[in-house]
N, C-alpha and C positions, 0 to 999 in steps of 0.2 A: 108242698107248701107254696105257696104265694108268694110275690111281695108283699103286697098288703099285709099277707097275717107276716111274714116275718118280723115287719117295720113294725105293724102293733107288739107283738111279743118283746121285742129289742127294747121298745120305748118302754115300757113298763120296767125296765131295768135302771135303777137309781144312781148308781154310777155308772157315767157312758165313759170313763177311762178305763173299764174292763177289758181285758183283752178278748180277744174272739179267737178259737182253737178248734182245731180238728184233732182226731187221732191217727197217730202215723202209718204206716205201712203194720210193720210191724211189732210196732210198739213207741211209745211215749207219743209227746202232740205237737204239731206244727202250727205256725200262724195259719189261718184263716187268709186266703189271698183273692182277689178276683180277676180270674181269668183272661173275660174280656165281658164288657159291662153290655153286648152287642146280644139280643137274645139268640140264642140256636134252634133249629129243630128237632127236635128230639123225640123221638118212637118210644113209648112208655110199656116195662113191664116186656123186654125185650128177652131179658138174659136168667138164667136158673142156676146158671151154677155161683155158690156161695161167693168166689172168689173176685167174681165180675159186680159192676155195679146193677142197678136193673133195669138202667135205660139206656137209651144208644141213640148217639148225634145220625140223623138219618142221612146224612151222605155216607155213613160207615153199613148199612144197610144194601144187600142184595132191593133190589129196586122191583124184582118180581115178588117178592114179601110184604111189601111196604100196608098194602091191604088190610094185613091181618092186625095192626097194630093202632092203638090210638096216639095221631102225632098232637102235639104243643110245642107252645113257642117257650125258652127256660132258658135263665140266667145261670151260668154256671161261674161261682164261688172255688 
């Protein structure tokens, strides 16, 4: 997702004092927090196994790998 589409998605919402949630580790939800508003780069489509997420901030990256991957710049919430 984008900003743009998330900012269009969000806006379409009629009450903007809704909370905004994630699901937690293992269960129930946490607030929604932002990180650092700074974009990162991130190697998309990184990771397979369920428990991981599926991208990876590319300084966490073997740097003789980095090829196989497509990087972006991403806002992480």
């Amino acid at each position: 997702m984008t900003v743009r589409e998330l900012i269009e998605s969000l806006s379409r919402i009629e009450d903007q004092d809704i909370r905004v949630m994630v699901k937690g580790y293992e269960g129930g939800y946490n607030d929604l927090i932002m990180i650092d508003n700074t974009p990162a780069t991130i190697a998309l489509d990184v990771n397979e196994e369920w428990y991981y997420g599926a991208h990876e901030r590319v300084e966490d990256i073997d740097r003789d790998h980095l090829d196989k991957y497509h990087i972006v710049k991403a806002i992480i919430l």
